[in-house]
N, C-alpha and C positions, 0 to 999 in steps of 0.2 A: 504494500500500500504506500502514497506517496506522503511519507511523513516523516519525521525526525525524532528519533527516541533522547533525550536528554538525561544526561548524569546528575543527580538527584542538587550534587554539591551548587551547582553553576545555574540550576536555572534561575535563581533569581534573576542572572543578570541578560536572561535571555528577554528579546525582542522579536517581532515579527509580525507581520501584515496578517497573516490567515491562521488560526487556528483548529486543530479537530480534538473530537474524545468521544467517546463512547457512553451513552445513556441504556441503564436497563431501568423498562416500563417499571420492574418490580421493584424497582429503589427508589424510583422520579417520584415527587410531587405532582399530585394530580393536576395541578395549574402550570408545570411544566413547560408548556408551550407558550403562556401566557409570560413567566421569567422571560424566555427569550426574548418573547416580541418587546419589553418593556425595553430591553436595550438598547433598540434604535438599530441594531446593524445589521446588516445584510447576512443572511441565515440560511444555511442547504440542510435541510435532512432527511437521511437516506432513509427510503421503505423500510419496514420492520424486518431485522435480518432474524426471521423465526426459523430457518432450515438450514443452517451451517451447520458443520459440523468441525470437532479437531480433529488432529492428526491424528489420535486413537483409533477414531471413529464415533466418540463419544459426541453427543449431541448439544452445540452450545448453547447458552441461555438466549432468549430472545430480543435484541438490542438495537440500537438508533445507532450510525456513526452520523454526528452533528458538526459541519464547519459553518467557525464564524470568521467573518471578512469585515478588521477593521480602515478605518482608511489612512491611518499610517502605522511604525510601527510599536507595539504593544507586547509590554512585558508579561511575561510568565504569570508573575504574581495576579497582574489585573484579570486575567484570562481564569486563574484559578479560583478565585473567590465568585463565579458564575459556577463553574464546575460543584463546586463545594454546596452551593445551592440545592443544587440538581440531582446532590450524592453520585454522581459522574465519576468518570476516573478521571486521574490525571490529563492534563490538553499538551496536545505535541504539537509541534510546529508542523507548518504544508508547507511542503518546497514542492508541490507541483498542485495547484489548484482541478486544473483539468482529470489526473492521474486519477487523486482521491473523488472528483464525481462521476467517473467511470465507475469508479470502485464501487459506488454507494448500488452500480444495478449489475455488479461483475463483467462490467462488458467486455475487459480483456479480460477475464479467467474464465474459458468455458469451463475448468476441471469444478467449479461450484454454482452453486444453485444460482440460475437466473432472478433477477425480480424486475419488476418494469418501472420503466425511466417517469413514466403517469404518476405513480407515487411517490418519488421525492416533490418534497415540501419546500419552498420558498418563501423567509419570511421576510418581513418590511419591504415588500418589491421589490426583492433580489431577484436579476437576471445574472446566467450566467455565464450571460455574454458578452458581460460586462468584465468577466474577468480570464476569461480564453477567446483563442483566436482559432478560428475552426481551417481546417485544412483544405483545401482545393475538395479531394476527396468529399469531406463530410460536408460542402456547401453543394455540389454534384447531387450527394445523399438527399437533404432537404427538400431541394427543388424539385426532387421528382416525386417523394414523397408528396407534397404539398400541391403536385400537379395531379396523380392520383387523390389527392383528396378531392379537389375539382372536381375530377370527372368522374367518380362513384358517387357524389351526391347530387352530381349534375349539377352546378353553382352557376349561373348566368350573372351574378353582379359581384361584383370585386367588395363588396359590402357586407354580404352574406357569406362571403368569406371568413373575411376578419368573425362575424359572428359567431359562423360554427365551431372554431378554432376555439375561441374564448368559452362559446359554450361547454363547450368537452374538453376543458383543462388542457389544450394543447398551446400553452404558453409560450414553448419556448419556438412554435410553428409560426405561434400568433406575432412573436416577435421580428422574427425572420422575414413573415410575409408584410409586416407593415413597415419593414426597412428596403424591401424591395418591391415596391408598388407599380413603377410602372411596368415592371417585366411580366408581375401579375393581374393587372389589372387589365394590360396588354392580350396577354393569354383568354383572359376569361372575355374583352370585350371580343376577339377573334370567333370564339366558343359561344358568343351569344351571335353575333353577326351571319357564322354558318347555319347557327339555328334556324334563324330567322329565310335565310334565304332559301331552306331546304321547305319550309310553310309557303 
């Protein structure tokens, strides 16, 4: 996972932009959710990892991995007394933001259980595209994704777009597609145009 293990003695004097740690439901405060949101900061939490396993084979307990994204950089200490809140473990540093939200649906580990990218959580209007830069590849991915979405609901207005998108928690679709508007709006006015002409 993309994260940094720290030696007990020194983190005091550790610093850094993005933090992660791990929440099990059976320790958190039922308002849980609520602690974070009151922080103000930008907040990813991964689907409930209820089906890992360890290297035994023994079955892990069922847990949140939670990063929080401050907007400069932020010591150990301030990070942990949220943690301590939450009865969480201890918070490690992210030295790769993109790595550890992979992580949160396994997308590079097939050898572990899948979970879908629908259910991580984004608090205070975290995008998180605000904080990785998507590869040639995975903007290829989107687009065509989001062109199939077009055309299995049959979408005639670049409106109803953005709609269904937002309807069905497809946020980070809804964000992509309203950052690229004329290429979709383009598409869909072309896709109502043939409509039209084929009546």
């Amino acid at each position: 996972m993309a994260r940094i293990s720290l030696k007990k003695d020194k983190t005091s004097n550790v610093k850094a932009r993005n933090w992660t740690f791990i929440g099990y439901p059976e320790s958190m405060p039922d308002n849980w959710k609520d602690i974070l949101t009151a922080t103000g900061l930008d907040i990813f939490i991964s689907p409930i990892h209820d089906k890992d396993f360890n290297a035994d084979g023994s079955k892990k307990k069922p847990h949140y991995h939670i990063m929080l994204c401050y907007s400069g950089p932020t010591s150990f200490n301030v990070v942990k007394r949220i943690t301590e809140r939450l009865n969480a473990t201890i918070p490690q540093v992210v030295s790769n933001v993109k790595g550890l939200y992979r992580y949160f649906t396994h997308e590079d580990n097939p050898e572990k259980e899948p979970y879908d990218k629908k259910d991580i959580t984004a608090l205070n209007g975290a995008s998180i595209g605000d904080y990785i830069e998507l590869t040639k590849s995975e903007i290829l991915k989107i687009k065509l994704e989001i062109v199939d979405w077009i055309e299995k609901r049959d979408i005639l207005e670049y409106r109803d777009l953005l709609v269904s998108l937002k309807d069905c928690g497809e946020l980070e679709l809804f964000d992509f597609a309203s950052n690229h508007t004329l290429l979709f709006y383009n598409y869909i006015s072309s896709k109502r145009n043939k409509f039209k002409n084929k009546g």
